[in-house]
DSSP file (Angstrom, degrees, kcal/mol; ACC not computed):
  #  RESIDUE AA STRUCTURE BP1 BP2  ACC     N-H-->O    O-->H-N    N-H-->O    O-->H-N    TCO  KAPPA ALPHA  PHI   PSI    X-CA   Y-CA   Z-CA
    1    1 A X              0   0    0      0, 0.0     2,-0.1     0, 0.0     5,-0.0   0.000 360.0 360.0 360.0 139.3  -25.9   79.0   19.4
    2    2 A X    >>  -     0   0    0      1,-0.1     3,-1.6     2,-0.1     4,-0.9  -0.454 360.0-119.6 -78.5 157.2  -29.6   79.5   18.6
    3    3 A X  T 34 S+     0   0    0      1,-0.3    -1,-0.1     2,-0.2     0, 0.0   0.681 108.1  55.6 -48.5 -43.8  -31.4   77.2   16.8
    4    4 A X  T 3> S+     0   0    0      1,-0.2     4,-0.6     2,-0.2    -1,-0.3   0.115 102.4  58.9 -89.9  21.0  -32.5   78.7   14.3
    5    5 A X  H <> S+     0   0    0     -3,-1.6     4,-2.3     2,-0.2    -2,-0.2   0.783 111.3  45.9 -99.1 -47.4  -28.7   79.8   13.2
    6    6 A X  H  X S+     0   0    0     -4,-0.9     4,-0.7     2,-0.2    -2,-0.2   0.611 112.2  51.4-110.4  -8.9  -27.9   76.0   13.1
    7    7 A X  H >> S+     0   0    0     -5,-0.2     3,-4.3     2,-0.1     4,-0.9   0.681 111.4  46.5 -89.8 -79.2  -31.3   75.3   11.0
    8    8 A X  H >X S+     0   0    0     -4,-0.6     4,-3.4     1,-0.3     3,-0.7   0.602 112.7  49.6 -24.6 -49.0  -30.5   78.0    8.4
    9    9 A X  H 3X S+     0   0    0     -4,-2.3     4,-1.2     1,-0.2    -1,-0.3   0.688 107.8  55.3 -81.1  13.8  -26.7   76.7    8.0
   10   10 A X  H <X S+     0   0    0     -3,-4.3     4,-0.9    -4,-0.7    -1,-0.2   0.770 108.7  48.2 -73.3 -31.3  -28.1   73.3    7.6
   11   11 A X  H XX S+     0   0    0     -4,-0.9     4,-3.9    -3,-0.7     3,-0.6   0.984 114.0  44.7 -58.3 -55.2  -30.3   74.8    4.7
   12   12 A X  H 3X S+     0   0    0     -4,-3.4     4,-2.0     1,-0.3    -1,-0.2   0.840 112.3  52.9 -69.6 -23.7  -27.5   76.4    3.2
   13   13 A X  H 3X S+     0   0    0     -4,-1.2     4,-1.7     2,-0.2    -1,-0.3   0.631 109.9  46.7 -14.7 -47.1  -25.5   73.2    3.8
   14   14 A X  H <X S+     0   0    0     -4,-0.9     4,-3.3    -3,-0.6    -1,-0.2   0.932 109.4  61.6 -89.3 -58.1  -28.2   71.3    2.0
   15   15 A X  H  X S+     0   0    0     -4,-3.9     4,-3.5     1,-0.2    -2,-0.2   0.921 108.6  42.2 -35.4 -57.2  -28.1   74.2   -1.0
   16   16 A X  H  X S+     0   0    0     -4,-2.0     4,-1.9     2,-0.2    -1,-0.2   0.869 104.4  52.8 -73.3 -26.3  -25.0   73.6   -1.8
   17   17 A X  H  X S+     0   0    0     -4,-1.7     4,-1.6     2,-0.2     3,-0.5   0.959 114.2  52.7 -78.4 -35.6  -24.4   69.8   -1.8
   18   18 A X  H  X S+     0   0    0     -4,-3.3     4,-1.8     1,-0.2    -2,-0.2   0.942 110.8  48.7 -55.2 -33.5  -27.7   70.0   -4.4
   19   19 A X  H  X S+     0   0    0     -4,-3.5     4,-1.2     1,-0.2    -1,-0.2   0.821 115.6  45.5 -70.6 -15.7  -25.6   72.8   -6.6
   20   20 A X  H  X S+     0   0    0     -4,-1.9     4,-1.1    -3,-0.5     5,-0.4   0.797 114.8  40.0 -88.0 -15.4  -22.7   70.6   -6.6
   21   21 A X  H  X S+     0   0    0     -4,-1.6     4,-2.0     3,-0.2    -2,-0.2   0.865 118.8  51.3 -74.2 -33.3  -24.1   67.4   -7.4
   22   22 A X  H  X S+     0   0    0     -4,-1.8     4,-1.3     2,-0.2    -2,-0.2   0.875 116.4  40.4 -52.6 -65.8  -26.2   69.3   -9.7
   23   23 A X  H  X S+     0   0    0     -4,-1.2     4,-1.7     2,-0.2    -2,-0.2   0.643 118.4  42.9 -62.9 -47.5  -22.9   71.2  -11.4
   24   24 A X  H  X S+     0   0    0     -4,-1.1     4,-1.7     2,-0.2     5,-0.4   0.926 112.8  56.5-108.3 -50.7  -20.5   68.3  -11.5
   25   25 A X  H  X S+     0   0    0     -4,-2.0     4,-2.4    -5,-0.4     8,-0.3   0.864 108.0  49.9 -11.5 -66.0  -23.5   66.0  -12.8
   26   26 A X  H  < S+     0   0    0     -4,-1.3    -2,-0.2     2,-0.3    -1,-0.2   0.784 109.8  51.3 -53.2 -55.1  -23.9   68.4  -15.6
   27   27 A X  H  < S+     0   0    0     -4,-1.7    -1,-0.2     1,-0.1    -2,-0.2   0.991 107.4  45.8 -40.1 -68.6  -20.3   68.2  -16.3
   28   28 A X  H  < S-     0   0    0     -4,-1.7    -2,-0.3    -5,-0.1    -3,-0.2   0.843  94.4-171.5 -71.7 -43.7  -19.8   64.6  -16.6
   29   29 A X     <  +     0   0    0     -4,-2.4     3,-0.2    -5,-0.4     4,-0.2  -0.117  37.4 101.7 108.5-160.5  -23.3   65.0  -18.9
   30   30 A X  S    S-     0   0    0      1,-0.2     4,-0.5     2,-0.1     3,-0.4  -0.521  93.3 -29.7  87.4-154.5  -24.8   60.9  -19.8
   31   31 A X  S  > S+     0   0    0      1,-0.3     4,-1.3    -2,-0.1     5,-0.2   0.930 135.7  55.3 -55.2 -66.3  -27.4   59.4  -18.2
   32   32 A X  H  > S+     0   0    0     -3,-0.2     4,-1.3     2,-0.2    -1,-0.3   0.698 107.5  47.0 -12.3 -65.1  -27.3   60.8  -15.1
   33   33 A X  H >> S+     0   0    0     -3,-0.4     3,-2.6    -8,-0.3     4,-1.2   0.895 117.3  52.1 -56.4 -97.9  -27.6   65.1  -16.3
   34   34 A X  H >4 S+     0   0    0     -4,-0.5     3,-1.4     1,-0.3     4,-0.3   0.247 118.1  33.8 -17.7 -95.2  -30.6   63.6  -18.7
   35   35 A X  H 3< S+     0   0    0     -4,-1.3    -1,-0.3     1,-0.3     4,-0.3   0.616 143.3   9.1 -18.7 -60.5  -32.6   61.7  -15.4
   36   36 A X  H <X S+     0   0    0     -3,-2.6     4,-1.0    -4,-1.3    -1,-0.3  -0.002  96.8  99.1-154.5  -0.1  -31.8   64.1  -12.7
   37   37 A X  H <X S+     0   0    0     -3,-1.4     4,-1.0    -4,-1.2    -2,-0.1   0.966 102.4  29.1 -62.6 -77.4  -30.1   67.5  -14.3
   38   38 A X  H  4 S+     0   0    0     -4,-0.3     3,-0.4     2,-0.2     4,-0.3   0.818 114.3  59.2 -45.3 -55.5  -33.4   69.5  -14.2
   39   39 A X  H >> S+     0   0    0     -4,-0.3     3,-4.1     1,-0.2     4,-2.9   0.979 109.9  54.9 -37.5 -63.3  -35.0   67.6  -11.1
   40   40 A X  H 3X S+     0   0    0     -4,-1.0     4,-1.1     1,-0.3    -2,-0.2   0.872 106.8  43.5 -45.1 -48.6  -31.5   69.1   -9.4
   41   41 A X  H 3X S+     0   0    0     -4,-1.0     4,-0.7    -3,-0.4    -1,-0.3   0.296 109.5  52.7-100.8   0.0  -31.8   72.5  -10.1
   42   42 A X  H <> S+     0   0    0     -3,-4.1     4,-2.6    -4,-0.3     5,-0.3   0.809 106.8  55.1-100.2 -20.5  -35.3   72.9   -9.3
   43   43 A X  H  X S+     0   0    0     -4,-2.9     4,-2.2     1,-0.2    -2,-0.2   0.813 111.7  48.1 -43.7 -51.1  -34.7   71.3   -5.8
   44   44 A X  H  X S+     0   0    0     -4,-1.1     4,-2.7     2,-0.2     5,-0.2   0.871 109.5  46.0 -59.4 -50.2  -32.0   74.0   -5.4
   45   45 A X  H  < S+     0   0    0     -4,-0.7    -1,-0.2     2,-0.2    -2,-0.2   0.871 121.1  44.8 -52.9 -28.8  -34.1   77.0   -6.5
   46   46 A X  H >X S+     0   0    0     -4,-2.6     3,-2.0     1,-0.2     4,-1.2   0.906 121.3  42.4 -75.8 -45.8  -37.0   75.3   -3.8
   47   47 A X  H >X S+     0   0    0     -4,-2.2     4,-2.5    -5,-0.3     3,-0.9   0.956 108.2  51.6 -65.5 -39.4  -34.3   74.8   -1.4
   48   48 A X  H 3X S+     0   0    0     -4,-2.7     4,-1.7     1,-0.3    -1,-0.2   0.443 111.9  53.7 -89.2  -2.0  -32.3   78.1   -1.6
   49   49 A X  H <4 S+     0   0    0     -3,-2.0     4,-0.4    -5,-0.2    -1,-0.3   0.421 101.0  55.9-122.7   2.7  -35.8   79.9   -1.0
   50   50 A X  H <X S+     0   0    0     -4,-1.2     4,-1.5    -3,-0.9    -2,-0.2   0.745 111.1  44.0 -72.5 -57.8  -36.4   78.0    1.8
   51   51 A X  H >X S+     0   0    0     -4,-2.5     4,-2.3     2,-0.2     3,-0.6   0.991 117.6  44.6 -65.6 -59.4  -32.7   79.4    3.4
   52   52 A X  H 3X S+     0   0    0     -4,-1.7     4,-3.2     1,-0.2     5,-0.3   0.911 110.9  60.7 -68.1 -26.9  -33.2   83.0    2.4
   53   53 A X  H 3> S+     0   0    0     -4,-0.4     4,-0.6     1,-0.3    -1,-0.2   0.684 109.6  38.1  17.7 -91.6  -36.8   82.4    3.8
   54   54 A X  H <X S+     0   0    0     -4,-1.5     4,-1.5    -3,-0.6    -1,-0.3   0.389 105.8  66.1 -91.0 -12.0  -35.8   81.8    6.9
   55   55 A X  H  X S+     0   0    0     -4,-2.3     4,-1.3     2,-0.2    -1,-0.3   0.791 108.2  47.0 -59.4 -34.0  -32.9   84.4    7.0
   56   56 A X  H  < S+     0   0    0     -4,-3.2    -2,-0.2    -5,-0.3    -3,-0.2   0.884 104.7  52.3 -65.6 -35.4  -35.4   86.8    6.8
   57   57 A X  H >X S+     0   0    0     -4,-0.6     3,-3.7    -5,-0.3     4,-1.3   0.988 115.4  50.6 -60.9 -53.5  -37.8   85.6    9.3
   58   58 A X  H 3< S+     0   0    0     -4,-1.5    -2,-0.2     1,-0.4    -1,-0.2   0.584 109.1  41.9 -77.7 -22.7  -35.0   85.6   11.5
   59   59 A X  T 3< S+     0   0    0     -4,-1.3    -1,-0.4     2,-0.2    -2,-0.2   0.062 114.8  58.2 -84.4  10.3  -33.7   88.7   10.9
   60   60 A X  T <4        0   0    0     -3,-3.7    -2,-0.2    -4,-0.0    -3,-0.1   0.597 360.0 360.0-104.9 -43.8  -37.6   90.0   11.1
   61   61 A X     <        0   0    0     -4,-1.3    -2,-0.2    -5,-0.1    -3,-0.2   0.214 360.0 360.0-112.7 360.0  -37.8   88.7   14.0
């Protein structure tokens, strides 16, 4: 498998466990959400534009 297959599904890998920590945080609401709700969800938007990123170079390329 090429490399850069196994770095993208590490990204998305990485995308999702921040939208679920993010998601079930937000659920459960308290200290946690308040500290770290927002922080989460911009990590994901940074992260998730990172994967498609690099699905396009790769698919550019």
């Amino acid at each position: 498998m090429d490399w850069r297959i196994i770095l993208i599904i590490i990204s998305l890998l990485v995308v999702l466990a921040i939208l679920f920590t993010g998601v079930i945080g937000m659920a459960k609401g308290g200290e946690f959400n308040e500290k770290y709700g927002n922080k989460l969800m911009v990590a994901r938007v940074v992260s998730q534009f990172v994967a498609v990123l690099m699905i396009g170079l790769l698919m550019f390329s």
